[in-house]
C-alpha positions as CSV (number, residue, x, y, z in Angstrom):
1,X,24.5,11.9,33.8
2,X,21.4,9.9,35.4
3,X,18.6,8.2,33.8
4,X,16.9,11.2,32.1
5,X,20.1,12.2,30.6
6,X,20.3,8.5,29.4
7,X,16.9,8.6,28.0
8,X,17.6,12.2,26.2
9,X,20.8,10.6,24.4
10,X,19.0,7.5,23.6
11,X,15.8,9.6,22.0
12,X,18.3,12.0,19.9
13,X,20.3,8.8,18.5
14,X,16.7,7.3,17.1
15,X,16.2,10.9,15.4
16,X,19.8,11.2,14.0
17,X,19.6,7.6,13.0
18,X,16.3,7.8,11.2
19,X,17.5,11.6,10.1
20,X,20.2,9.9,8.6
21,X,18.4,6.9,7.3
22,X,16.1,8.9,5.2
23,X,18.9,11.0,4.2
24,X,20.5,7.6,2.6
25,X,17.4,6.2,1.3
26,X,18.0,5.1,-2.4
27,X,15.5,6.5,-5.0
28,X,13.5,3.5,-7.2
29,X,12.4,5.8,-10.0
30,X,9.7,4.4,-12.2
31,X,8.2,5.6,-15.3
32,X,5.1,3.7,-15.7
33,X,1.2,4.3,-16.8
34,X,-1.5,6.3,-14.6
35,X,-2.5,3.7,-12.0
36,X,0.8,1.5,-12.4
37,X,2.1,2.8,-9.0
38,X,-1.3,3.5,-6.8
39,X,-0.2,5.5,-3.2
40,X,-1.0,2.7,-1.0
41,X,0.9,0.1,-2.5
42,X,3.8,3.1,-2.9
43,X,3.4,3.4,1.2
44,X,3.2,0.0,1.9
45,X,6.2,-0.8,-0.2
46,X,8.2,2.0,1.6
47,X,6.6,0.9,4.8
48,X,8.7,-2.8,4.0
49,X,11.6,-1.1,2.4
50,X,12.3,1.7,4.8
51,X,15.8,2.2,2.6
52,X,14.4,2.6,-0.5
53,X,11.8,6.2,-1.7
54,X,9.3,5.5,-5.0
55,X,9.4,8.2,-7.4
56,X,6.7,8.0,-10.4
57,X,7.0,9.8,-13.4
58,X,4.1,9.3,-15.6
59,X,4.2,8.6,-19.2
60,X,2.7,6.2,-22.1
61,X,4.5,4.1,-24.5
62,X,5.6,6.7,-26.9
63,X,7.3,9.0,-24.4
64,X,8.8,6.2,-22.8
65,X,10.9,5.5,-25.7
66,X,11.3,9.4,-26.5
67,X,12.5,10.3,-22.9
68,X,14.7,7.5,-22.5
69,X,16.2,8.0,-26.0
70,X,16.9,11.6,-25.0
71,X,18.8,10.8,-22.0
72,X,20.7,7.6,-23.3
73,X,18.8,5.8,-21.0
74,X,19.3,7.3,-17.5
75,X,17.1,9.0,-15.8
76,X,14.8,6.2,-14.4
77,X,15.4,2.7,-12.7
78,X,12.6,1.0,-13.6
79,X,9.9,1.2,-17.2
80,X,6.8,-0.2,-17.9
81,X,7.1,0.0,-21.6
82,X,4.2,-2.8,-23.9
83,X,5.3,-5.9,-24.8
84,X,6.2,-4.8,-28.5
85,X,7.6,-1.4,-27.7
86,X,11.1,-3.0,-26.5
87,X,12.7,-4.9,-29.5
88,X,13.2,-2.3,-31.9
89,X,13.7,0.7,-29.2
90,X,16.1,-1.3,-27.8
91,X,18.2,-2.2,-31.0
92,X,17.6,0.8,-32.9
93,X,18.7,3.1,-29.0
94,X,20.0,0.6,-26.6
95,X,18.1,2.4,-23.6
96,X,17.4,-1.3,-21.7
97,X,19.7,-3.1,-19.7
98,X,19.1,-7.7,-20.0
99,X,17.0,-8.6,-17.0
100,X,18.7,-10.6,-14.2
101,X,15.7,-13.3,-14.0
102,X,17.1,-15.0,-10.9
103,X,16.4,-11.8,-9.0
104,X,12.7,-12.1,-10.0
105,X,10.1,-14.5,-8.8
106,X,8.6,-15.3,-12.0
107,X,7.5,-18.6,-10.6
108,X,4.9,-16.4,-9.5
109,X,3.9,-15.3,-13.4
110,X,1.5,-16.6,-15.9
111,X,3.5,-18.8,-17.5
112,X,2.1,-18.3,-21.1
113,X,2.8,-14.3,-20.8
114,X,6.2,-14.5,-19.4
115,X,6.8,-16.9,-22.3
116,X,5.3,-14.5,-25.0
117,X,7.2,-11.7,-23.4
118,X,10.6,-13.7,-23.5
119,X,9.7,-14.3,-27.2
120,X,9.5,-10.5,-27.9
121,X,12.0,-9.0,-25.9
122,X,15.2,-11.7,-26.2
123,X,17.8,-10.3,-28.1
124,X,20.9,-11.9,-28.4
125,X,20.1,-14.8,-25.7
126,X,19.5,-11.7,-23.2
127,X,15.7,-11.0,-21.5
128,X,14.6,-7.4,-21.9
129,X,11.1,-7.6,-20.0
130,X,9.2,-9.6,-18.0
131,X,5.0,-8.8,-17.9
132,X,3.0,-6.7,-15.2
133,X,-0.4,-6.3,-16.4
134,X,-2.2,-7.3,-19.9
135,X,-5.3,-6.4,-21.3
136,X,-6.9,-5.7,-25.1
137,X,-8.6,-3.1,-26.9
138,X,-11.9,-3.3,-28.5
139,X,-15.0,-1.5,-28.1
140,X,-17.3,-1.0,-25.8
141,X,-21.3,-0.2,-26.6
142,X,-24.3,0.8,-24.4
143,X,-26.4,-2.8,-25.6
144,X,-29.5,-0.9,-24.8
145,X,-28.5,1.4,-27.7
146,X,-26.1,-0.6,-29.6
147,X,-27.4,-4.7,-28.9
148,X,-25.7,-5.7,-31.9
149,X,-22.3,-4.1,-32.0
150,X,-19.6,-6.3,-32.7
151,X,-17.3,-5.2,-35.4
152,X,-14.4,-2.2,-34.9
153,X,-16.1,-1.2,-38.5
154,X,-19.3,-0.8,-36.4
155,X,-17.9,2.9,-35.1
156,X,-18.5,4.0,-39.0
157,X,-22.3,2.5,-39.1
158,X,-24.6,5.1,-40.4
159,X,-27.1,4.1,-37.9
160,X,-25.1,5.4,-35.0
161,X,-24.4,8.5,-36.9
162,X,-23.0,11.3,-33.9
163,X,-22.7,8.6,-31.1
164,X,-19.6,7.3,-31.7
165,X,-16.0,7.5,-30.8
166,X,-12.6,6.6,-31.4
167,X,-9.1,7.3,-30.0
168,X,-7.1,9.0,-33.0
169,X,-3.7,6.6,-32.1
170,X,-2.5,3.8,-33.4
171,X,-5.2,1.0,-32.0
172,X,-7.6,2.3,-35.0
173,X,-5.6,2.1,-37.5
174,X,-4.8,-1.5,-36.6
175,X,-8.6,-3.0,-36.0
176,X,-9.8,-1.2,-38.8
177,X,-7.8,-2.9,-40.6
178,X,-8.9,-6.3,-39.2
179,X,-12.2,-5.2,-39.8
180,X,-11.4,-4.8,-43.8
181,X,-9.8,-7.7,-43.7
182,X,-6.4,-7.5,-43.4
183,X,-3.7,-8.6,-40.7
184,X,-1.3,-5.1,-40.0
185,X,1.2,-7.5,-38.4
186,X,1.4,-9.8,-41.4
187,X,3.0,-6.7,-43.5
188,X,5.2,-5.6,-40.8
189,X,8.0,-6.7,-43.0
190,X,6.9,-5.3,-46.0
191,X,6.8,-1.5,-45.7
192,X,5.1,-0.8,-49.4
193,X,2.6,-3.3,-48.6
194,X,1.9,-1.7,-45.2
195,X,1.8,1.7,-46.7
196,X,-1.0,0.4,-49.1
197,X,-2.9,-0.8,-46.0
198,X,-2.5,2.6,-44.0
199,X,-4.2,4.5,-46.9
200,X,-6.9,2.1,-47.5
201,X,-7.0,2.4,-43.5
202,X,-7.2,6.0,-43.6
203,X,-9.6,6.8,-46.3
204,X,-11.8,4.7,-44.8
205,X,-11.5,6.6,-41.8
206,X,-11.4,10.0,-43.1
207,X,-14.8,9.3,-44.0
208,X,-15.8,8.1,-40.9
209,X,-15.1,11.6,-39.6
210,X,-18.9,12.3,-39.6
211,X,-19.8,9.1,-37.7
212,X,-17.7,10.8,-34.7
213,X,-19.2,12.4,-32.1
214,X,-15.7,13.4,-31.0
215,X,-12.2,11.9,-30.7
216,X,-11.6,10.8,-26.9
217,X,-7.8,10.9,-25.2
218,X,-8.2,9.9,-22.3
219,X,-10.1,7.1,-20.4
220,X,-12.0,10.2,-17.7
221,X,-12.8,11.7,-21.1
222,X,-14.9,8.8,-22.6
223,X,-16.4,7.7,-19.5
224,X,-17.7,10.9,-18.7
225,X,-19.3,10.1,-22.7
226,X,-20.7,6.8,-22.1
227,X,-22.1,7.5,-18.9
228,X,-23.7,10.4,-20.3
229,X,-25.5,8.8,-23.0
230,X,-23.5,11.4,-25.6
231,X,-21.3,8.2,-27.1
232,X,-23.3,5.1,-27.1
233,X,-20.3,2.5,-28.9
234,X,-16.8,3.8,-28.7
235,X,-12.7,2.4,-29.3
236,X,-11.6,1.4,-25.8
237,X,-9.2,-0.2,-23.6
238,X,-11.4,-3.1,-21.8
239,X,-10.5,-1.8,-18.4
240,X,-12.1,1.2,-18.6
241,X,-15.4,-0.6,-19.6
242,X,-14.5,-2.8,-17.1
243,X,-14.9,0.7,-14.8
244,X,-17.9,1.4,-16.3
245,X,-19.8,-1.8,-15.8
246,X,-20.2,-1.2,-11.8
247,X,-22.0,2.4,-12.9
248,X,-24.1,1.1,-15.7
249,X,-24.5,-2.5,-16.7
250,X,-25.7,-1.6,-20.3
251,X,-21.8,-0.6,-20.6
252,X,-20.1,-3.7,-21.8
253,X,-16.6,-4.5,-23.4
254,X,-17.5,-6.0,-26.9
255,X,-14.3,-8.5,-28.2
256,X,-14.4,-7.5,-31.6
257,X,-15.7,-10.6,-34.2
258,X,-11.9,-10.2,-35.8
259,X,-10.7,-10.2,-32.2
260,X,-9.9,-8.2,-29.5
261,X,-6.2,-6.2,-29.7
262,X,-4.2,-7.9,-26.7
263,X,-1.2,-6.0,-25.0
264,X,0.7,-6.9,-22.4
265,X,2.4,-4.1,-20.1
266,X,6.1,-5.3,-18.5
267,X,8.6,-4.5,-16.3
268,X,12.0,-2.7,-18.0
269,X,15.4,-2.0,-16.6
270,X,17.0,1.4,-18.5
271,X,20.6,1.1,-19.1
272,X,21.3,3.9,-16.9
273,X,19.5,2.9,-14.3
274,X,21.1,3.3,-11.0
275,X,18.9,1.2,-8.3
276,X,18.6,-2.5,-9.9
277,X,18.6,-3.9,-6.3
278,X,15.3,-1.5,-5.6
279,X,13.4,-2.0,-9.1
280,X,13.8,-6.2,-8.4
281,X,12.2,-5.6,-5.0
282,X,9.5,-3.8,-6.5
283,X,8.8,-6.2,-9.0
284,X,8.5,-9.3,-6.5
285,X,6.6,-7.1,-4.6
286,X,3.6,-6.0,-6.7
287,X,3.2,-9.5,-7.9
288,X,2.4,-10.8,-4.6
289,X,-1.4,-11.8,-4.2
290,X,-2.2,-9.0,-1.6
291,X,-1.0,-6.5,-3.3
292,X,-1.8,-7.8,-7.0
293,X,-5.7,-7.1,-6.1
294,X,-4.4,-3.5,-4.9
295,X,-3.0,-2.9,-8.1
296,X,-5.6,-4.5,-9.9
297,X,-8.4,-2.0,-8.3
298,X,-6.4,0.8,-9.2
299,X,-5.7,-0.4,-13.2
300,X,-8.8,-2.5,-13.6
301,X,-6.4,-4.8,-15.5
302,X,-5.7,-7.8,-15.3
303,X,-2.2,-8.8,-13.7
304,X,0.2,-11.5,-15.2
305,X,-0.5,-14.0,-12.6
306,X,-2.2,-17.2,-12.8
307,X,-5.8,-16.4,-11.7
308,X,-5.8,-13.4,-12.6
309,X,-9.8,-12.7,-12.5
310,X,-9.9,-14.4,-9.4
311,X,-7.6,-11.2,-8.2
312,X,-9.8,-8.4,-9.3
313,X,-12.1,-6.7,-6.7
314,X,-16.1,-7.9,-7.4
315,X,-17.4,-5.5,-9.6
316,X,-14.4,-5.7,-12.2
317,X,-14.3,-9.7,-12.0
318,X,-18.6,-9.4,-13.5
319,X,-17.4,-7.2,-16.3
320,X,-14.4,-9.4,-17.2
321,X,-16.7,-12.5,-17.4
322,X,-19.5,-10.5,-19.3
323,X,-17.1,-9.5,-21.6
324,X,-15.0,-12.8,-22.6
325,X,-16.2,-15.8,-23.8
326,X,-13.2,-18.6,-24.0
327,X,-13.7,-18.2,-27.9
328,X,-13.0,-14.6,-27.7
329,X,-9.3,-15.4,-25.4
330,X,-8.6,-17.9,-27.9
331,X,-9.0,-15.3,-30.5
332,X,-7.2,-12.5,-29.2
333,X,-4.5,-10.6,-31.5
334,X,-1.6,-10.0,-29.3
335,X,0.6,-6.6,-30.7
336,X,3.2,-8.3,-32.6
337,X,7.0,-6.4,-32.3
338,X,6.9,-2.8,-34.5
339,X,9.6,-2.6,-36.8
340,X,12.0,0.4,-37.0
341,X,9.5,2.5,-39.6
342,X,6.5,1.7,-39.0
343,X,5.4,4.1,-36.3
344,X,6.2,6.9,-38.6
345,X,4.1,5.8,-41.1
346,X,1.4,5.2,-39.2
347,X,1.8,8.7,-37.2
348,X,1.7,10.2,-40.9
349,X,-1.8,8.7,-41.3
350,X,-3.3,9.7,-38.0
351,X,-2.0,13.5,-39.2
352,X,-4.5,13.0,-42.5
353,X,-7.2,11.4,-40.7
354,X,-6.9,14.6,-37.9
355,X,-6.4,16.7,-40.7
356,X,-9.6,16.3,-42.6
357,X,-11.3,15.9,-39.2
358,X,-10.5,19.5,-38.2
């Protein structure tokens, strides 16, 4: 056949092999939070894992639960459900699978957040979730305009009147709450009692409705309203101050006095999930110091590793340390487990408060 023919053989065995390689590759399908799964940590992870193809669906917390309720469970290999989003779903719909923790390096963890997340997501002996990223809401003001902001019941101050904003979700129900003076977690267990507090809650913010300059949804939605001056103290998640703090260093994330609302993000296994194997790989890999700061630019949160801060690019690090004092991560109010109930009282409320808002 000679050395060409050789050569021609050789060169159409690499293509069928690699044909065939891709046709084999197994699927890692994750349903996780914009900016969980950025593309070049996605094409590096490929890059590594030639075997394995990342497909991202996604979601937020509540359609997690409702899309893997739907389907039993199936559907996706790996979910990135909050810390206090797992106990309940996963009694009340059985749509996790336990965690095999020798498959996952959590050596490389925080230690105090894989304990807290052990704490809420063991049932029966069995892991649930391990964390990913963590982070708190608060608010965030424009100090030129708003020096002195430091209560969640400052969004309903008269003297911002039209420059404020809010989220209409659960987040406000709870730090207005705090800001009244009472502790949402601590009647967790007693549904009359809570129902009591979501009314005081929501009259209180029904007529607040004036304060509003509008409701935001998104995070593009209220930067685009701090930046232009419209909104000058708003709800937030701290990483999107955190965002904002490189554009404008007026725009700072302010703890509030009763604390700043602390979640952590994890990692989740569905019961149907169909590439274990591929969502541990992913795991270990994303936790890894290189790629930690990757993710970390893309989420401008901060990951569950120790030295977290140290890991976020330049610009994000200044607003982290503008933001927290050690008092204020001392006082932080970590989202305790919701009870089966609860959600849909609360999702009742937001209906009023959106109600007399319209």
């Amino acid at each position: 056949m000679g050395k060409l023919g050789n050569r021609l053989l050789c060169a159409t065995a690499i293509v069928l092999m690699a044909t065939a390689s891709a046709a084999n590759a197994e699927t890692l399908r994750i349903l996780t939070w914009g900016g969980y799964a950025p593309d070049e940590l996605i094409k590096k992870f490929e890059a590594e894992n030639p075997d394995i193809k990342v497909e991202v669906t996604l979601s937020n917390n509540e359609e997690m639960v409702a899309k893997l309720r739907a389907t039993g469970g199936t559907g996706y290999d790996l979910a990135q459900p909050s810390h206090d989003r797992i106990y309940a779903a996963q009694l009340e719909y059985n749509i996790y699978k336990p965690l095999d923790l020798s498959k996952i390096n959590v050596d490389q963890m925080a230690p105090n957040l894989v304990d807290g997340v052990k704490q809420n997501t063991t049932i029966e002996g069995q892991v649930y979730a391990v964390p990913h990223q963590w982070g708190t809401s608060g608010i965030m003001a424009n100090k030129k305009e708003a020096p002195d902001a430091k209560s969640w019941a400052d969004l309903c101050d008269p003297k911002y009147k039209g420059r404020t904003s809010m989220r209409l979700r659960r987040t406000i129900l709870l730090g207005t709450a705090f800001s009244m003076g009472m502790n949402p977690f601590d009647l967790y267990a007693d549904t009359a009692a809570y129902k009591d507090m979501l009314d005081k809650v929501t009259d209180k913010l029904i007529a607040c409705k004036d304060n509003i300059k509008t409701y935001w949804t998104g995070g593009d939605d209220l930067s685009a309203l701090m930046l232009s001056g419209e909104v000058i103290l708003s709800e937030t998640w701290d990483s999107t101050a955190f965002k904002l703090y490189s554009q404008n260093q007026d725009i700072v994330f302010v703890p509030p006095e009763t604390g700043a609302l602390a979640w952590i993000d994890t990692f989740a296994i569905p019961r149907g999930g169909e590439a274990d194997d591929a969502a541990y790989k992913w795991i270990n890999f994303v936790i890894q110091p290189e790629n930690v700061k990757i993710m970390s630019a893309s989420t401008g949160a901060l990951a569950a590793v120790p030295n977290a801060t140290d890991l976020l690019p330049d610009d994000k690090k200044a607003a982290v340390q503008a933001a927290f004092t050690q008092a204020d991560i001392d006082n932080l109010k970590f989202f305790a487990n919701i009870p089966p109930g609860i959600e849909d009282m609360e999702g009742i409320a937001l209906e009023r408060i959106k109600a007399a808002s319209n």
